[in-house]
Backbone as a chain_set.jsonl record, in Angstrom:
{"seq": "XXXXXXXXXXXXXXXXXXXXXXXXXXXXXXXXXXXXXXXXXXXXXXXXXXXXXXXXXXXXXXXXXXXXXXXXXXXXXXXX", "coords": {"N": [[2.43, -1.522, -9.491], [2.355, -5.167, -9.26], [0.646, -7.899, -7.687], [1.203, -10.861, -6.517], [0.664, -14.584, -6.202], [2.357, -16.138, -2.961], [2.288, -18.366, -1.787], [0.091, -20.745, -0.89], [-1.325, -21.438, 2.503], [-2.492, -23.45, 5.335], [-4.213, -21.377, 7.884], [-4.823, -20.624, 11.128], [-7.223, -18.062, 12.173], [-7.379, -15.463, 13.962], [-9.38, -12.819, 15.321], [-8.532, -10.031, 16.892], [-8.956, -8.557, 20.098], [-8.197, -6.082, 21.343], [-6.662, -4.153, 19.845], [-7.648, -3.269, 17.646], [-9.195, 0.022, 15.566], [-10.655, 3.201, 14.989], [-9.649, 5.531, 12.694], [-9.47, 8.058, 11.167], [-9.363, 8.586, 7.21], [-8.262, 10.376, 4.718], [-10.706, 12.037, 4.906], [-12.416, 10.558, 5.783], [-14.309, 7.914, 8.47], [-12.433, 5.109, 8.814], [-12.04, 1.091, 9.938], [-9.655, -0.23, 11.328], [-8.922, -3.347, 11.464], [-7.262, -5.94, 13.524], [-5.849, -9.023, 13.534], [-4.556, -12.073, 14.271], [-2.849, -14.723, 12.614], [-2.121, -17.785, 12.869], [0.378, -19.823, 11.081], [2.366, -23.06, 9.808], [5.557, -22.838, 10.141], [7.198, -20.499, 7.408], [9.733, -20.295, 5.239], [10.847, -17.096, 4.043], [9.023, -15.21, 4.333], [8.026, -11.985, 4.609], [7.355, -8.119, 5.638], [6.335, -6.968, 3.677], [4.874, -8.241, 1.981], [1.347, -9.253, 1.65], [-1.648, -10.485, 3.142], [-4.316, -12.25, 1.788], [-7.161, -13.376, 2.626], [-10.225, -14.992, 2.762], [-11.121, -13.782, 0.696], [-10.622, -10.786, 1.986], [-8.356, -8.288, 2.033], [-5.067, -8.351, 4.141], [-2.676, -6.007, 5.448], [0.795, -6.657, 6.411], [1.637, -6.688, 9.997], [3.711, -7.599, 11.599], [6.018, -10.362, 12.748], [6.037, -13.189, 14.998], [7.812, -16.087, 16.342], [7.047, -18.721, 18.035], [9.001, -19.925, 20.438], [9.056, -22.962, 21.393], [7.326, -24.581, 19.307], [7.336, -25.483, 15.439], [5.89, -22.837, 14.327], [4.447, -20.024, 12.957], [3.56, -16.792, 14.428], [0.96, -14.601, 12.611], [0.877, -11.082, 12.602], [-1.46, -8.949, 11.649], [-3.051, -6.746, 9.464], [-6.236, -5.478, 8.825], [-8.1, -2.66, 6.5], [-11.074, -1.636, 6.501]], "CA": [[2.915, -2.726, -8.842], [1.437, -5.979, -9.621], [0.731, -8.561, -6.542], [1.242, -12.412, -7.314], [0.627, -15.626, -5.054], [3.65, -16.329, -2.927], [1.706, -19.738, -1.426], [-1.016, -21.109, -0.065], [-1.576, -21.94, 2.853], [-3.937, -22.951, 6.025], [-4.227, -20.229, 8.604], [-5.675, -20.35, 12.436], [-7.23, -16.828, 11.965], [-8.099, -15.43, 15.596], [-9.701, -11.523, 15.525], [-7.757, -9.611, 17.939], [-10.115, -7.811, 20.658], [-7.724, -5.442, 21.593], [-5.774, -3.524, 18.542], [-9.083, -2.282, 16.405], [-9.224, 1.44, 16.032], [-11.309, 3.55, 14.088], [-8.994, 6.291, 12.289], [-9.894, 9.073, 9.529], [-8.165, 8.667, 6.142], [-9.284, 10.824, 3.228], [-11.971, 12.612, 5.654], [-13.629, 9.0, 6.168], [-14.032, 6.921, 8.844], [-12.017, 3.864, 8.496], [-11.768, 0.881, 10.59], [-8.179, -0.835, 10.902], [-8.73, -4.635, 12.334], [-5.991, -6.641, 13.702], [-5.911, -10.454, 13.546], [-3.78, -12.755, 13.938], [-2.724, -15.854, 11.627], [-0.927, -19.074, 13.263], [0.944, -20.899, 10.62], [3.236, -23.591, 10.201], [6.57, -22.059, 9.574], [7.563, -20.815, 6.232], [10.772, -19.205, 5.181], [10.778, -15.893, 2.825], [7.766, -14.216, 4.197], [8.159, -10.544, 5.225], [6.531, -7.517, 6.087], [6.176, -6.304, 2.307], [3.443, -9.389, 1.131], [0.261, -8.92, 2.37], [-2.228, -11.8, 3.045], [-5.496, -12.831, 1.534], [-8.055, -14.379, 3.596], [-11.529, -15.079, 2.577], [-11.701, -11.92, 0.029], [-10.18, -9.73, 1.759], [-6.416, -8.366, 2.013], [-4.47, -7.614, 5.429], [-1.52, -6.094, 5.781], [1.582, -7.55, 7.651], [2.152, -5.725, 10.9], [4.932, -8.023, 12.628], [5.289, -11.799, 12.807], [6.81, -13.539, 16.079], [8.338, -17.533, 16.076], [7.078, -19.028, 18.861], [10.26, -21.025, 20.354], [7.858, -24.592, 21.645], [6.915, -25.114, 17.994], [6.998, -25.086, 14.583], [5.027, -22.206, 13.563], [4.947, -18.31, 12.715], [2.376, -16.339, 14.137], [1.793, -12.903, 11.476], [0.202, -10.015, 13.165], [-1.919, -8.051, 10.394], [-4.393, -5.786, 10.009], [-7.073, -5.27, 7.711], [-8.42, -1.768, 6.788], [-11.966, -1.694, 5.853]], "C": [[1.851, -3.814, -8.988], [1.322, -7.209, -8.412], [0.344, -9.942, -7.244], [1.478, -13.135, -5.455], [1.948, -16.105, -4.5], [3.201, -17.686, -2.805], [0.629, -19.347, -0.705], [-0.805, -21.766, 0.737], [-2.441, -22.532, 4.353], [-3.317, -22.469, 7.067], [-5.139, -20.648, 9.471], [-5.925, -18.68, 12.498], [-7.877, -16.262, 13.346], [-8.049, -13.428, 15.931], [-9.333, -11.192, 16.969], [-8.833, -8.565, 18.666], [-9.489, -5.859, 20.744], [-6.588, -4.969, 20.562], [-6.421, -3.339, 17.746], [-8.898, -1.189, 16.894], [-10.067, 1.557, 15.638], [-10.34, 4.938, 14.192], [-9.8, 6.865, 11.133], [-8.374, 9.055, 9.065], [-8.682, 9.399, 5.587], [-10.349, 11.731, 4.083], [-12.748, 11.8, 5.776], [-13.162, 8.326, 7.295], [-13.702, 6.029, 8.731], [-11.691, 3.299, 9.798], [-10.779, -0.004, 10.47], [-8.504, -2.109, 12.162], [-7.593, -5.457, 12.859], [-6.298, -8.059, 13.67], [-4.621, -11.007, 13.06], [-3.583, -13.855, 13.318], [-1.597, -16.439, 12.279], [-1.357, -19.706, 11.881], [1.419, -21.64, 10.591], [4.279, -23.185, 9.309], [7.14, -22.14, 8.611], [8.595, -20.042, 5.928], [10.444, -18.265, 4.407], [9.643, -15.292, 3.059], [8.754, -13.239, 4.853], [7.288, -9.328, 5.057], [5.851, -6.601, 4.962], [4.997, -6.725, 1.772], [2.36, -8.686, 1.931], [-0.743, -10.24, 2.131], [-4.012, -11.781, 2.403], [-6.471, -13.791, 1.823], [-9.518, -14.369, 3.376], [-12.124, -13.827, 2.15], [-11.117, -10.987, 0.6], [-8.299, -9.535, 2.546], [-6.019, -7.263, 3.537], [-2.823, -7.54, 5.167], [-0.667, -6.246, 6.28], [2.048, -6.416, 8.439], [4.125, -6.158, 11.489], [4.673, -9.773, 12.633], [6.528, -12.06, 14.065], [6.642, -15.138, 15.203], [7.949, -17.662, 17.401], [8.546, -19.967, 19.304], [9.761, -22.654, 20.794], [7.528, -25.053, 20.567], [7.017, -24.429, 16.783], [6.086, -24.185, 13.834], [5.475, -20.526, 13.303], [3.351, -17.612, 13.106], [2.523, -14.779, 13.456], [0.632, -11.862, 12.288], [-0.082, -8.836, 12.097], [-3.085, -7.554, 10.632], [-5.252, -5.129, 8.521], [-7.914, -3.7, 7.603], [-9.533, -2.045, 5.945], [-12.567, -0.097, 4.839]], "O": [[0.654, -3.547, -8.882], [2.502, -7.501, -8.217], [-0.464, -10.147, -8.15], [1.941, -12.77, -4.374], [2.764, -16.498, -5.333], [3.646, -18.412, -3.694], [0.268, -18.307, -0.153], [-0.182, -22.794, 0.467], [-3.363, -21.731, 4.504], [-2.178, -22.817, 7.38], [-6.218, -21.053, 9.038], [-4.972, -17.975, 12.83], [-8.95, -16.743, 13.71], [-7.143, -12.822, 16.503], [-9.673, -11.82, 17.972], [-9.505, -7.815, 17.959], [-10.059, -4.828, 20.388], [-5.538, -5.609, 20.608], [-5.804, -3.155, 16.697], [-8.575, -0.965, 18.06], [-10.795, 0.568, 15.557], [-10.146, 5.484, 15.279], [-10.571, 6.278, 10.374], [-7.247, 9.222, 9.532], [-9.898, 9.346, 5.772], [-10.993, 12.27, 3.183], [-13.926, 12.137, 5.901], [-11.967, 8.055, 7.407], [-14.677, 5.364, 8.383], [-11.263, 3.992, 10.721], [-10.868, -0.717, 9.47], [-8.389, -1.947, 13.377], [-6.773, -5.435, 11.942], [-7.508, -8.163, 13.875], [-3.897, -10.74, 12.101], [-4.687, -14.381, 13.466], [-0.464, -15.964, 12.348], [-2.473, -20.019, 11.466], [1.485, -21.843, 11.804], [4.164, -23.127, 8.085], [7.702, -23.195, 8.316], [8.473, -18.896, 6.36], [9.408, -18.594, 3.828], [9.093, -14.767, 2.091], [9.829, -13.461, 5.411], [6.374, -9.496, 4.25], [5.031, -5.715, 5.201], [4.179, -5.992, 1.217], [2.517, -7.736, 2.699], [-0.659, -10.928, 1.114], [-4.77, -10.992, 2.966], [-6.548, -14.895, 1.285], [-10.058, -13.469, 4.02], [-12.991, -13.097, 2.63], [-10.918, -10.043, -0.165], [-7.511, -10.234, 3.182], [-6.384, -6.139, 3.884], [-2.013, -8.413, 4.857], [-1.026, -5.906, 7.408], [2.643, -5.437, 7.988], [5.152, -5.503, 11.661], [3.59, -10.352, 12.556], [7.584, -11.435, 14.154], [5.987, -15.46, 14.212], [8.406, -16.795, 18.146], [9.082, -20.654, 18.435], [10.427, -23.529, 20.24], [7.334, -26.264, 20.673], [6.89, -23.207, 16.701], [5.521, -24.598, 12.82], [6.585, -20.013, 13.447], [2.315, -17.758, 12.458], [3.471, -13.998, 13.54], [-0.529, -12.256, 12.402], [0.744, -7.996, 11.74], [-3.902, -7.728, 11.536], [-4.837, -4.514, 7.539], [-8.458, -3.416, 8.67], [-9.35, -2.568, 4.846], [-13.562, -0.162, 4.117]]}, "num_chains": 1, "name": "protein.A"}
């Protein structure tokens, strides 16, 4: 599978305190971050893409619409 740019664009990125683990994959410690990304709302995303943020790639957990404004926030999580 080959991964291509859907868009760019800018992201309020705000590390979530509460939703870090630390899980074993493989017999390794790994740690799975959560953070969230306020955008301003774009159609055709879903939970398949995955985002790219300053090097490194999170995957999409869940995204809510706030109903007060234009935006999407995406709830993802980065595994180091």
């Amino acid at each position: 599978m080959t991964w291509e740019t859907h868009c760019n664009v800018w992201a309020k990125a705000t590390w979530r305190s509460s939703g870090n683990k630390d899980d074993m994959m493989a017999d390794r410690l790994t740690v799975q971050t959560a953070v969230t990304f306020d955008i301003m709302y774009r159609d055709g995303l879903n939970e398949k893409m995955r985002i790219n943020f300053e090097g490194d790639l999170y995957d999409i957990l869940y995204f809510q619409k706030p109903d007060f404004r234009q935006s999407l926030i995406i709830v993802a999580q980065k595994q180091d």
